[in-house]
Residue frames relative to the residue before (quaternion, step in Angstrom):
aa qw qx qy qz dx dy dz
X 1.0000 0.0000 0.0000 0.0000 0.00 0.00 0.00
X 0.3959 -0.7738 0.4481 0.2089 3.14 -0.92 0.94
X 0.2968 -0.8964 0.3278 0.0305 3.84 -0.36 1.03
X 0.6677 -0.1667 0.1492 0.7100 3.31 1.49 -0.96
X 0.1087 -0.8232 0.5573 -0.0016 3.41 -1.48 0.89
X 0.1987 -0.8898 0.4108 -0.0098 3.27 -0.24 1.19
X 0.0606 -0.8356 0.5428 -0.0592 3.57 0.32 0.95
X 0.3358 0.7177 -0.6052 0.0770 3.59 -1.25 0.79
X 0.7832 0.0410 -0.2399 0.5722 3.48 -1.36 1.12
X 0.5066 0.6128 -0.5567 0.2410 3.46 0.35 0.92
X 0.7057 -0.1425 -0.0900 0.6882 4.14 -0.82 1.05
X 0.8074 0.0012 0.0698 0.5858 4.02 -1.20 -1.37
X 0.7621 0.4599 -0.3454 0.2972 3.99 0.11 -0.52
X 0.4266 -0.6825 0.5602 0.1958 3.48 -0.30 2.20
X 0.7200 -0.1595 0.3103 0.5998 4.05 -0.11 -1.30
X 0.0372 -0.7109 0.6963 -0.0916 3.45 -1.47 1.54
X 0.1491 0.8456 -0.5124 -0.0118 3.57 -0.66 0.40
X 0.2086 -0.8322 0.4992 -0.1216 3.46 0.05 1.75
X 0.1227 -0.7579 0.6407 0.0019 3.72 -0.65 1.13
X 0.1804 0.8036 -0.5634 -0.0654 3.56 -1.12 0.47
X 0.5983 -0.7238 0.3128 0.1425 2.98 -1.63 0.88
X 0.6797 -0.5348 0.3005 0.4021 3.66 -0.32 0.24
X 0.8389 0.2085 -0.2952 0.4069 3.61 -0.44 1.12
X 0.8221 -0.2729 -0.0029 0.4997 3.82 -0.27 0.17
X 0.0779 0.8262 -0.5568 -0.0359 3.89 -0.44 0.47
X 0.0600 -0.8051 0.5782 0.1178 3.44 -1.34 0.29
X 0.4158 -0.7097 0.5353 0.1922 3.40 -1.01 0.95
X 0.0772 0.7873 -0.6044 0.0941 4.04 -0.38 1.07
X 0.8785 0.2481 -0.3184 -0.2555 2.41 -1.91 0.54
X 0.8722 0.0287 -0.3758 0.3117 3.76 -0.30 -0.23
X 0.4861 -0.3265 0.3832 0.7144 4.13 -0.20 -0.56
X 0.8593 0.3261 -0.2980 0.2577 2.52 -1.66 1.06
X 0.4043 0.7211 -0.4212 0.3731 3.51 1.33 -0.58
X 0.4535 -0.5951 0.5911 0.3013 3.60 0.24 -1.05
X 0.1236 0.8339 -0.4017 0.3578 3.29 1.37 0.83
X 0.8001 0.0869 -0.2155 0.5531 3.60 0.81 -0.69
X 0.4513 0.6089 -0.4877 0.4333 3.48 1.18 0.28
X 0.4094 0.6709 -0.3694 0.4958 3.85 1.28 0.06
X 0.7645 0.5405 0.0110 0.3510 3.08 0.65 -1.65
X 0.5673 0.4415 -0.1729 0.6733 3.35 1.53 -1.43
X 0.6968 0.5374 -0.3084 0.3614 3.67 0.73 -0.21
X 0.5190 0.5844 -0.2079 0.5881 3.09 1.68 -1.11
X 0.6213 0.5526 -0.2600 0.4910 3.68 0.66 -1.31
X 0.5575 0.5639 -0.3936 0.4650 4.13 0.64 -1.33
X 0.8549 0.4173 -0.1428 0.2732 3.19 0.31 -1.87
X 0.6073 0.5025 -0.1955 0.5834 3.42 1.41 -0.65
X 0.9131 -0.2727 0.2219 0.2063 3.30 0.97 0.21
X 0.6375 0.5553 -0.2858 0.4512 3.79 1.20 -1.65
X 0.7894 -0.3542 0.4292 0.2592 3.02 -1.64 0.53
X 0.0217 0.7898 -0.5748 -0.2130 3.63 0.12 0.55
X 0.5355 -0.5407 0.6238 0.1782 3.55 -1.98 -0.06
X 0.2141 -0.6998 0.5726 0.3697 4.04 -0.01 0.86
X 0.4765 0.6302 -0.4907 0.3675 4.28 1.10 0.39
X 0.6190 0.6634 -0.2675 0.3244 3.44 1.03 -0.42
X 0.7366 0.2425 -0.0198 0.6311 3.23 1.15 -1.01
């Protein structure tokens, strides 16, 4: 389970730090938020192919 995520100098996001809580969560909302920049982070860390555009 995933517990806290800590995100920094990654594409637009200087320093993020995201804590979660124990059963189902979801990450909304509007275009543009940075909603899949979360994700593309999550992806880095687990592994994906990275882009030298990302960082």
């Amino acid at each position: 389970m995933l517990r806290a995520l800590a995100i920094r100098d990654f594409t637009i996001i200087e320093r993020l730090e995201l804590e979660f809580e124990a059963g189902f969560g979801a990450i909304t909302g509007e275009t543009g938020a940075g909603k899949s920049i979360l994700v593309d982070a999550l992806a880095q860390l687990l592994g994906d192919r990275g882009d030298s555009t990302l960082v």
